[in-house]
MITI-81156 format. One record per atom (N, C-alpha, C): residue number from 1; atom name; x, y negated, z. Coordinates in nm, 2 decimals. Layout:
<nodes>
   n atom      x      y      z
 NUM   CA      X      Y      Z
...
</nodes>
This chain:
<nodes>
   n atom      x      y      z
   1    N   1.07   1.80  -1.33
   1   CA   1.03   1.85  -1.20
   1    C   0.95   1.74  -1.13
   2    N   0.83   1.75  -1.07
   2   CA   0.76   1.67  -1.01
   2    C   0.84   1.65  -0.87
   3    N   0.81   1.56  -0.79
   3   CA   0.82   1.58  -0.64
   3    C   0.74   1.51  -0.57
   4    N   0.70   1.59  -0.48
   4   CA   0.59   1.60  -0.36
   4    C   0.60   1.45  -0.29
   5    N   0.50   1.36  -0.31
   5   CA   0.49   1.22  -0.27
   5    C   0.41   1.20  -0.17
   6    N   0.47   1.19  -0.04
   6   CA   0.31   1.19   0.09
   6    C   0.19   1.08   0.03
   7    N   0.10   1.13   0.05
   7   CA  -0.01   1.03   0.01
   7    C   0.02   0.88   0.11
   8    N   0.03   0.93   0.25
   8   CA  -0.01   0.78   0.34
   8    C   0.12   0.69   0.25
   9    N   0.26   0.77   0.14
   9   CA   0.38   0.64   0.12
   9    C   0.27   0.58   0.01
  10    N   0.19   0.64  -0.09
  10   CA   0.16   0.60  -0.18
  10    C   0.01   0.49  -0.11
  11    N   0.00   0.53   0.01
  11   CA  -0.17   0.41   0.01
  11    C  -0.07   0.25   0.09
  12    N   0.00   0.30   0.10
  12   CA   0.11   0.17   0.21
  12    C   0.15   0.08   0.05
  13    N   0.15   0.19  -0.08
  13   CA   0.21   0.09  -0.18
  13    C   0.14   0.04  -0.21
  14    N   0.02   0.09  -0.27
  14   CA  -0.15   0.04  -0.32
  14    C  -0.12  -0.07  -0.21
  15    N  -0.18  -0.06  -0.10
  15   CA  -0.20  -0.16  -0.01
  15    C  -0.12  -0.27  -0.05
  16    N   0.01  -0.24  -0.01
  16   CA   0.13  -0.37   0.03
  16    C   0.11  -0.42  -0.14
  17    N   0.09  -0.39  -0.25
  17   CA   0.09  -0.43  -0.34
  17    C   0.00  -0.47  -0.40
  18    N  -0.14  -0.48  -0.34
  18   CA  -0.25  -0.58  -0.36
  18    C  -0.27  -0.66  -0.25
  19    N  -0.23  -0.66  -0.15
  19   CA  -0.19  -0.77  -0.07
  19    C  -0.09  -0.89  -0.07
  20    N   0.02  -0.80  -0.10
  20   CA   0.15  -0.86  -0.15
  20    C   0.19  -0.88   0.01
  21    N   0.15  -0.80   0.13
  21   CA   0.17  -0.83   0.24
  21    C   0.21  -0.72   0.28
  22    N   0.27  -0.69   0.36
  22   CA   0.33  -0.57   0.47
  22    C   0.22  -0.56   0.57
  23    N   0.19  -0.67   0.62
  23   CA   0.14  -0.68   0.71
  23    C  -0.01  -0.69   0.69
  24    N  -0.06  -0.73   0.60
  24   CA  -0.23  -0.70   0.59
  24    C  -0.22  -0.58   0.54
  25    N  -0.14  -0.53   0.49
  25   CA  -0.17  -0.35   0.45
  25    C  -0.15  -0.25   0.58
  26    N  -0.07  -0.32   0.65
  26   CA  -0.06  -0.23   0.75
  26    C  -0.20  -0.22   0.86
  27    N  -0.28  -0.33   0.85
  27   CA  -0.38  -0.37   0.91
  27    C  -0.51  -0.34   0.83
  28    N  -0.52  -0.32   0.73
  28   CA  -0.61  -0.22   0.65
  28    C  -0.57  -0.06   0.66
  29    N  -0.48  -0.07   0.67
  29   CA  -0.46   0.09   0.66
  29    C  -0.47   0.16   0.84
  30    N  -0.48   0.06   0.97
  30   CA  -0.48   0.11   1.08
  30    C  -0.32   0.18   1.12
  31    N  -0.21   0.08   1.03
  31   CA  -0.10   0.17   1.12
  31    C  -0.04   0.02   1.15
  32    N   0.11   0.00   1.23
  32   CA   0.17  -0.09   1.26
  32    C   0.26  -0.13   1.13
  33    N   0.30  -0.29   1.14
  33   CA   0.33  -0.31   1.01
  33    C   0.47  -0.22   0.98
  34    N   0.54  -0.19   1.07
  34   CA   0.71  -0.10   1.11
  34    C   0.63   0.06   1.00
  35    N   0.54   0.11   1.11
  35   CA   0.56   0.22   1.01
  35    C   0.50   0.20   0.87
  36    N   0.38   0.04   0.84
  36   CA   0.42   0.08   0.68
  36    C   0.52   0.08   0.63
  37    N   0.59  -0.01   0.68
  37   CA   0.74  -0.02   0.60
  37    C   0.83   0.06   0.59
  38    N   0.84   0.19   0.69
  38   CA   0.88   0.28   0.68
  38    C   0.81   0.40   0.54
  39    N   0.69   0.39   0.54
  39   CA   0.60   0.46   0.42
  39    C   0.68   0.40   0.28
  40    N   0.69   0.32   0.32
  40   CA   0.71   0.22   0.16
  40    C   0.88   0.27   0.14
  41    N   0.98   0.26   0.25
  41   CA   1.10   0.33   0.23
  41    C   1.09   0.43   0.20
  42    N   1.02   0.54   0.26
  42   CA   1.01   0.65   0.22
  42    C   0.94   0.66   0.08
  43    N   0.88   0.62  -0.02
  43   CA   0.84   0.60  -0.13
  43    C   0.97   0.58  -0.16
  44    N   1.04   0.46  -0.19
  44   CA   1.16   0.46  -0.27
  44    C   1.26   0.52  -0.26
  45    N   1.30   0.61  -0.11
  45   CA   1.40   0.70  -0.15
  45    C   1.36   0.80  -0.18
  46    N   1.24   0.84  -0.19
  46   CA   1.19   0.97  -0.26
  46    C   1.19   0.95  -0.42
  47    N   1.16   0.87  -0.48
  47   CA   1.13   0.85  -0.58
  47    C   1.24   0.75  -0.69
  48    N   1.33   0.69  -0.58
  48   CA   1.46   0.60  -0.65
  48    C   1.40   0.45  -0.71
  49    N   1.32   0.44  -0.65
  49   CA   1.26   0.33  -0.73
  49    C   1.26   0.16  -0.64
  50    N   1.37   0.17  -0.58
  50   CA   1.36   0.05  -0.47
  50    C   1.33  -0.05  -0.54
  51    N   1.43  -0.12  -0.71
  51   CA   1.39  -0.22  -0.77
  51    C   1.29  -0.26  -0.81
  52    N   1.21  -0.10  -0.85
  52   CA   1.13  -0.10  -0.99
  52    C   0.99  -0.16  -0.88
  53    N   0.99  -0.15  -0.75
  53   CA   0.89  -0.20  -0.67
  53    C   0.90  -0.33  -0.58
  54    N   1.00  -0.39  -0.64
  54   CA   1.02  -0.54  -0.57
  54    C   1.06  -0.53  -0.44
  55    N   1.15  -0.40  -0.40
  55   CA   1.14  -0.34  -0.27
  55    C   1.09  -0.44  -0.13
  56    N   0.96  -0.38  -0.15
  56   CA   0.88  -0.40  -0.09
  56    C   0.89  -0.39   0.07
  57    N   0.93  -0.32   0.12
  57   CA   1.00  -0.29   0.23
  57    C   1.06  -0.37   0.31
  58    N   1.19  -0.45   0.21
  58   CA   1.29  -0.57   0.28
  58    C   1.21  -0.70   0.22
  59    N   1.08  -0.72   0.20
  59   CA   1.06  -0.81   0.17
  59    C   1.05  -0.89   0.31
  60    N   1.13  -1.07   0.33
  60   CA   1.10  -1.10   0.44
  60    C   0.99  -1.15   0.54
  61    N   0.97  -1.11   0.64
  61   CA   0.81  -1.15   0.76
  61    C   0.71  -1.06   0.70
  62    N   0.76  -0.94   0.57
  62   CA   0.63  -0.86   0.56
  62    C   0.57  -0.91   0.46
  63    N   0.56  -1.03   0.41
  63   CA   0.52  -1.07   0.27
  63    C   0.63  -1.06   0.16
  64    N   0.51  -1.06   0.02
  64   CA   0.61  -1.03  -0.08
  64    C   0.58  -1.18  -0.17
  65    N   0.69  -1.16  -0.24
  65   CA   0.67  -1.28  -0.32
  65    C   0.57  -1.31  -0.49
  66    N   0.61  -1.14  -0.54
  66   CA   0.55  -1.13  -0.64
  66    C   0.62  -0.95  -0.66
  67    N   0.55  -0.90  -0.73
  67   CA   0.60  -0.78  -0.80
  67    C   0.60  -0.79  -0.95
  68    N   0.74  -0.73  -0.97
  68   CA   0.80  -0.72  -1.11
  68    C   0.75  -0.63  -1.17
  69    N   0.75  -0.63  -1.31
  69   CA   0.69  -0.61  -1.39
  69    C   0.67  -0.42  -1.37
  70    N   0.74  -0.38  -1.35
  70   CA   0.75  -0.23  -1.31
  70    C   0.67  -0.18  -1.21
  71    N   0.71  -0.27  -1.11
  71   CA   0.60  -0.28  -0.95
  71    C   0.43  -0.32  -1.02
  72    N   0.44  -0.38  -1.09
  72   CA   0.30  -0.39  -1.13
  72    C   0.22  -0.30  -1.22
  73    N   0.31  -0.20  -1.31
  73   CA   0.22  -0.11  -1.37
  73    C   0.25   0.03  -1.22
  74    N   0.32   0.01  -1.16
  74   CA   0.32   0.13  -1.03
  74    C   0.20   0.13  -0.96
  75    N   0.19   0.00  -0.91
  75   CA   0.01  -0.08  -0.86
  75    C  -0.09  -0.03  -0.91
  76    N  -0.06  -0.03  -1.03
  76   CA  -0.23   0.03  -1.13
  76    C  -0.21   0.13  -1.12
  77    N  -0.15   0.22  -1.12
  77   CA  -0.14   0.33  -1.18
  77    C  -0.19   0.41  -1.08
  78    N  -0.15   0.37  -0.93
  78   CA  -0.23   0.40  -0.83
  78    C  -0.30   0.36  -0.77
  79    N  -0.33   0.28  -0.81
  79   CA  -0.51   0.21  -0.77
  79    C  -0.63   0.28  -0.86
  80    N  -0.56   0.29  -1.00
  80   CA  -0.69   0.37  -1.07
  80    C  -0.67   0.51  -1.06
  81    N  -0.56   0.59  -1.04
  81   CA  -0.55   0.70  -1.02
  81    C  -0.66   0.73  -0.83
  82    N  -0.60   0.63  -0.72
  82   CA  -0.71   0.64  -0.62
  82    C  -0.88   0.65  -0.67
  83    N  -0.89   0.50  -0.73
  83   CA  -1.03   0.51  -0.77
  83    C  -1.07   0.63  -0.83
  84    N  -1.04   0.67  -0.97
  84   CA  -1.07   0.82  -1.03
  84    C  -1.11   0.93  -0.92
  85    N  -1.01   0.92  -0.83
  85   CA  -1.05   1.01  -0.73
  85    C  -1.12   1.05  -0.62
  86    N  -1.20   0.92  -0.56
  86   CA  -1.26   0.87  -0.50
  86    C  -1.47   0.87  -0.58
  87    N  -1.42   0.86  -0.68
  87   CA  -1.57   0.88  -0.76
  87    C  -1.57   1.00  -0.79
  88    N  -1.44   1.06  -0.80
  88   CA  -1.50   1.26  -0.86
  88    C  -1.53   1.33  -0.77
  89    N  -1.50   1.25  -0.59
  89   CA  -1.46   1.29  -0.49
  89    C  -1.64   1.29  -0.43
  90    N  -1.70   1.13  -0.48
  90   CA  -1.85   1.07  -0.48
  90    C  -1.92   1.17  -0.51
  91    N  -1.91   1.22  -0.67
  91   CA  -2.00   1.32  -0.75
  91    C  -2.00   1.44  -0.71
  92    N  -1.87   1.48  -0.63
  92   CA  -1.87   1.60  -0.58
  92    C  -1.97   1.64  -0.49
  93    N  -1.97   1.52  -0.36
  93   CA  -2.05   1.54  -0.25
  93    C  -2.23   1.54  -0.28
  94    N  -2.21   1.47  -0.41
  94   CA  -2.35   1.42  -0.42
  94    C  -2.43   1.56  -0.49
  95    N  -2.30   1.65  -0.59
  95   CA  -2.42   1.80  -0.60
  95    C  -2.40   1.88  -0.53
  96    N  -2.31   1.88  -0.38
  96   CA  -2.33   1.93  -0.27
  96    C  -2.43   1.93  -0.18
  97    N  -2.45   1.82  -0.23
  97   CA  -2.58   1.79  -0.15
  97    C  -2.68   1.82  -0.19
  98    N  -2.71   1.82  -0.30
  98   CA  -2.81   1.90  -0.37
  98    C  -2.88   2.05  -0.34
  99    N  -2.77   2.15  -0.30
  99   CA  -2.76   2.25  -0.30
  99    C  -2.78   2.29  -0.21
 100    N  -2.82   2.24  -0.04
 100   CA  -2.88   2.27   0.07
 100    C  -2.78   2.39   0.15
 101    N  -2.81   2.44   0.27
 101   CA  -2.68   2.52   0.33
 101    C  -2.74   2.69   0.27
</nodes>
């Protein structure tokens, strides 16, 4: 059974997990550092994965120290799953545009 994952928990993880910061993700993303951290809890209790992400969340002053090895293929997996989406998202507009009103 799949379950329905809000996008903004999943861009607070991307973020906080190429930053390794709470706080610079929440400052790229335009929210306060409280509600990414809240995004990020809601990620792990949706999904059960508080370890498997170096729970990111309680990390302290908002930085993290490193992500374990689990937390690290979670990172890719939605950073290139973002990217993919973002270029089919590119090509879309681009033979839209083609096609005049």
């Amino acid at each position: 059974m799949r379950i329905p994952v809000p996008l903004d928990a999943l861009r607070a993880f991307e973020a906080a997990a190429r930053h390794l910061s709470i706080k610079d993700a929440a400052l790229e993303l335009a929210v306060t550092p409280s509600a990414a951290g809240r995004q990020l809890r809601t990620l792990e209790d949706l999904l059960g994965v508080y370890a498997r992400v170096g729970s990111l969340a309680a990390a302290p002053e908002g930085r993290l120290a490193q992500l374990d090895h689990e937390g690290k293929i979670c990172r890719n997996e939605v950073y290139f799953a973002r990217s993919d989406w973002m270029t089919r998202m590119g090509a879309a507009s681009k033979r839209d545009q083609g096609r005049g009103p």
